[in-house]
KEZASE-544239 format. One line per 3 residues: number of its first residue (from 0); for each residue x, y, z of C-alpha. Coordinates in nm, 2 decimals. Layout:
% KEZASE-544239
NUM = X/Y/Z; ...
This chain:
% KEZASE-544239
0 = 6.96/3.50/-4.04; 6.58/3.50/-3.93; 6.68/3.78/-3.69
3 = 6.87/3.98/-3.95; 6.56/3.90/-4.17; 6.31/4.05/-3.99
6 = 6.52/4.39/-4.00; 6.64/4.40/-4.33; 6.47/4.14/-4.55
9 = 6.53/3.77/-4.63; 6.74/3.87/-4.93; 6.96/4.13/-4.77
12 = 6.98/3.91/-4.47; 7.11/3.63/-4.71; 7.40/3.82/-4.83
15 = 7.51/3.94/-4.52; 7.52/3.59/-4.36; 7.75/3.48/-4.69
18 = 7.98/3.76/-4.67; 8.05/3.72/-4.32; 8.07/3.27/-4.31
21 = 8.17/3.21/-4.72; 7.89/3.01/-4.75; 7.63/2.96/-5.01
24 = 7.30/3.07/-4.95; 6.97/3.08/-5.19; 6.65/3.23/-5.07
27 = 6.31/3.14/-5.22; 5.96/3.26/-5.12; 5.85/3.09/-4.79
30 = 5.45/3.06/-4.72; 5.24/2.96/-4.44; 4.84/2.98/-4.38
33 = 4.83/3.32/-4.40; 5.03/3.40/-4.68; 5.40/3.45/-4.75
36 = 5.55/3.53/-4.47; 5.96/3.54/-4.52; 6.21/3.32/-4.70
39 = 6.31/2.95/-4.70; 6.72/2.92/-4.73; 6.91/2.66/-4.87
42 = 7.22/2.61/-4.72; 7.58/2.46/-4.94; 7.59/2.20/-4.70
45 = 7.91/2.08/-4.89; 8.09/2.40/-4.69; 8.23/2.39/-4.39
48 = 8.13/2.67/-4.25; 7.78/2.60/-4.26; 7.84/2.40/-3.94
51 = 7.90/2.72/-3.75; 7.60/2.84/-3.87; 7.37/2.53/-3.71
54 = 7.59/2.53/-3.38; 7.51/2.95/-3.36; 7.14/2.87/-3.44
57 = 7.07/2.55/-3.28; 6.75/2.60/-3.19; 6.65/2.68/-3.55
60 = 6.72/2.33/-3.71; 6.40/2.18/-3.55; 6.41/1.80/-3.58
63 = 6.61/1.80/-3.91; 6.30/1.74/-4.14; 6.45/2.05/-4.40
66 = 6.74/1.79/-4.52; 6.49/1.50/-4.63; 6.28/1.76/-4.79
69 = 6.52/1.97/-4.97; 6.72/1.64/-5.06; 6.51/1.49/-5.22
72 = 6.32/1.84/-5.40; 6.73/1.84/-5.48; 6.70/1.49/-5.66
75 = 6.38/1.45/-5.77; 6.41/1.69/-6.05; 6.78/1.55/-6.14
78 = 6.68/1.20/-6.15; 6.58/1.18/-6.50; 6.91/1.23/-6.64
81 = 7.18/1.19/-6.37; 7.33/0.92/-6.54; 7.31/1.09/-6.88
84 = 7.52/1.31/-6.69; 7.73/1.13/-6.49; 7.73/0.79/-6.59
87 = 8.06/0.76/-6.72; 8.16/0.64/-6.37; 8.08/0.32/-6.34
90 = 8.40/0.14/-6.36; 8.51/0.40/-6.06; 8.26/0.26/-5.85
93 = 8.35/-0.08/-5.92; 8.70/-0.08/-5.82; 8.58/0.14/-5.50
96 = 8.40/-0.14/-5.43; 8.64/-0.44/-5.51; 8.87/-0.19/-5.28
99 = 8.65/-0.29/-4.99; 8.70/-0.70/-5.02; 8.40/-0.83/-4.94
102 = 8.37/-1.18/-4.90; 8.11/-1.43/-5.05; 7.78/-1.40/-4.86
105 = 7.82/-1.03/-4.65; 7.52/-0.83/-4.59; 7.62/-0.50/-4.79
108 = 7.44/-0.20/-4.75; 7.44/0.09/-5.03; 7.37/0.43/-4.80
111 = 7.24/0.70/-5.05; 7.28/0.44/-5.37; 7.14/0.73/-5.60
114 = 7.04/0.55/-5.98; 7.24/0.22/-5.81; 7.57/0.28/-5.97
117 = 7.79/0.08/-5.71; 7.48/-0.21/-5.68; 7.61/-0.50/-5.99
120 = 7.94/-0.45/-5.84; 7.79/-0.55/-5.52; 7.53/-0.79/-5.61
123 = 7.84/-0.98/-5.76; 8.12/-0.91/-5.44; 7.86/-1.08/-5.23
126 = 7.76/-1.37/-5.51; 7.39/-1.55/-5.45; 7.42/-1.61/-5.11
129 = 7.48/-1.26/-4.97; 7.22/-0.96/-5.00; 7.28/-0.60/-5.12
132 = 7.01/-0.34/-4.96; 7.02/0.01/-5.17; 6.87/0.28/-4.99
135 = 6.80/0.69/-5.07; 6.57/0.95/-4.95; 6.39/1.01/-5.33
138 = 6.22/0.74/-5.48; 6.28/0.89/-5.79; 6.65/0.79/-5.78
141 = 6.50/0.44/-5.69; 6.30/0.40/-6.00; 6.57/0.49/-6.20
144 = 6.79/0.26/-6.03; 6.51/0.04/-6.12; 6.47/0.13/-6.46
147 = 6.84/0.12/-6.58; 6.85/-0.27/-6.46; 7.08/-0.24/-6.13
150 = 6.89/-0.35/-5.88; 6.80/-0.73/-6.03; 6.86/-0.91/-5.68
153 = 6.89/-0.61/-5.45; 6.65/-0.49/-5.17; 6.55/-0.07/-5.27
156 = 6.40/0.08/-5.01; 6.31/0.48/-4.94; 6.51/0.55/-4.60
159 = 6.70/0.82/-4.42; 7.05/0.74/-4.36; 7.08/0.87/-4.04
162 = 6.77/0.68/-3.91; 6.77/0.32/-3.99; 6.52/0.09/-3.93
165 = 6.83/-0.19/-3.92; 6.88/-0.41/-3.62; 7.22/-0.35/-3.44
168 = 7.55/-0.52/-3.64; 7.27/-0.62/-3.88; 7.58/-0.55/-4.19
171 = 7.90/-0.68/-4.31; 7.98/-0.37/-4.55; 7.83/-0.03/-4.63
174 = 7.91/0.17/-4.91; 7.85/0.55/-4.90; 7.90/0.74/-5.20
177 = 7.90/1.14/-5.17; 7.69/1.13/-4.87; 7.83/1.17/-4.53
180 = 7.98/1.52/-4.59; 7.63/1.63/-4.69; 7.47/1.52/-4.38
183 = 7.39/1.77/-4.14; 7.56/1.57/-3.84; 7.86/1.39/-3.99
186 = 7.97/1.23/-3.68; 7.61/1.14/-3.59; 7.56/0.97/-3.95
189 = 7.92/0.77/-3.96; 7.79/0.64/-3.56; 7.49/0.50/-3.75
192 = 7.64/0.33/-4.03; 7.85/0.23/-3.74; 7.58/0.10/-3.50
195 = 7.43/-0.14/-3.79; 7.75/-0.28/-3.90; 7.90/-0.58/-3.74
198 = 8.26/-0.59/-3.53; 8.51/-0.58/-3.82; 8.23/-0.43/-4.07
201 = 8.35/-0.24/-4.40; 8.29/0.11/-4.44; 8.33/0.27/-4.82
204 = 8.34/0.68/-4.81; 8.37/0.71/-5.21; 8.35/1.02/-5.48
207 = 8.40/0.95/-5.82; 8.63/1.28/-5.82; 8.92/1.40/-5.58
210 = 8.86/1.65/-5.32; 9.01/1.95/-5.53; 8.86/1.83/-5.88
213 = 8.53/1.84/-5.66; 8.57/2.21/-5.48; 8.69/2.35/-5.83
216 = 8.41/2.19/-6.00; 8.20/2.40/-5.75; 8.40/2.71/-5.83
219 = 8.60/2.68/-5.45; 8.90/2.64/-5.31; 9.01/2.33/-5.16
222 = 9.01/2.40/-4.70; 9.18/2.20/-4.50; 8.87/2.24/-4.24
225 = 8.65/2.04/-4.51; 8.51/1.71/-4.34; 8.67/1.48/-4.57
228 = 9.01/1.63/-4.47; 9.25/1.39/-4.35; 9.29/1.54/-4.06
231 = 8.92/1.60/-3.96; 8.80/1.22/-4.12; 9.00/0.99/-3.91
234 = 8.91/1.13/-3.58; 8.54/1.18/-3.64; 8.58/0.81/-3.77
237 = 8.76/0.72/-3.45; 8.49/0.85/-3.26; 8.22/0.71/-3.42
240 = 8.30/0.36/-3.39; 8.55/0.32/-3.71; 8.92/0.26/-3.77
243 = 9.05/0.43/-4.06; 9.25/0.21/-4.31; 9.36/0.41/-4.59
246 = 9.28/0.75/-4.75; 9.27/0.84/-5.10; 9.24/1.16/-5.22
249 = 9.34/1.12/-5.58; 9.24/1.37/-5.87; 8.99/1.10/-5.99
252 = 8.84/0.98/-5.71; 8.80/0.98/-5.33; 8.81/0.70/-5.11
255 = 8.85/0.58/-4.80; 8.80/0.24/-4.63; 8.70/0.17/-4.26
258 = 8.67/-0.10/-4.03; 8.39/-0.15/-3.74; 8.61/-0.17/-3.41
């Protein structure tokens, strides 16, 4: 794309690259010291082909600074009134949670809790002797987890999920909701949540909606290439340190459970 840029312009470039890999692309002006200069592009991370796009162009992704920015520029200006918009899940999130059957006293680790949707229900899984960390990138979402009275006993702390600051097997549970399939690395992200969870560790990969209420939501159609596939999940999970349990890929909800090996 910066190549094709630099011939025809950002914008031209942009459309090219989308026709050619069906991905999603949106250019804004890009700046530097002496001016603008070109285009920043935001990516559809949620499509699979945008993989092929960072194995062609490796050396452009640099040390993978872009996805903390742009997600939490992403969130920041959502975090107002997410759960205005989307805080009929709730109960979802709970039985994803009592799904996982965590025992009195676990360590349980929200990865990308957002507002703290899944937090009460696992604040009360683990009961007062256990502890529930929530992480995210935007402190917005934080304070709003704050704010809306969800993280009363729970540990909130600004963190990247794919670098954790969290001792090895540190974790009894972690539950990752809409995340993994938007990290850059998937494989990479899933040996993370692997390396700080404990032999026999629980692993949550949740959506309050089903793989094809999701890609039609976002005008798509549902490809059997798609990370969360079936058939792409449980070896990536197999190869990151996790056993897959069981899959669910109902119309109102995804989710499915792992366990440390």
């Amino acid at each position: 794309l910066v190549a094709a840029g630099a011939c025809l312009g950002f914008g031209t470039a942009a459309l090219l690259v989308s026709a050619l890999f069906g991905v999603r692309l949106h250019t804004r002006a890009g700046r530097d010291e002496e001016g603008e200069r070109g285009a920043d592009v935001v990516v559809d991370v949620d499509d699979p082909a945008w993989p092929v796009i960072r194995r062609v162009a490796a050396r452009l992704a640099g040390d993978g600074s872009w996805f903390a920015r742009e997600t939490d520029a992403f969130f920041s200006v959502r975090a107002a009134t997410w759960d205005a918009k989307f805080g009929d899940d709730l109960p979802a999130y709970a039985a994803a949670v009592r799904a996982m059957g965590l025992r009195a006293g676990a360590v349980a680790l929200d990865a990308g809790c957002g507002t703290g949707r899944a937090l009460p229900a696992l604040r009360d899984a683990v009961g007062p002797a256990g502890r529930v960390i929530g992480l995210d990138l935007t402190p917005l979402m934080l304070r709003a987890a704050r704010e809306a009275g969800r993280a009363v006993g729970v540990t909130l702390l600004v963190a990247d999920a794919r670098h954790l600051s969290v001792a090895n097997g540190a974790v009894d549970a972690v539950f990752a909701a809409g995340l993994v399939h938007h990290l850059p690395d998937m494989a990479a992200g899933l040996a993370e949540l692997a390396r700080i969870s404990r032999p026999g560790g629980r692993l949550a990969i949740f959506h309050p909606s089903g793989r094809a209420a999701l890609a039609a939501r976002h005008g798509r159609a549902l490809r059997p290439d798609e990370p969360l596939a079936a058939g792409r999940l449980g070896p990536m999970l197999a190869a990151s340190g996790w056993h897959l349990d069981s899959y669910d890929d109902a119309a109102h909800r995804f989710l499915a459970l792992a366990t440390r090996g």
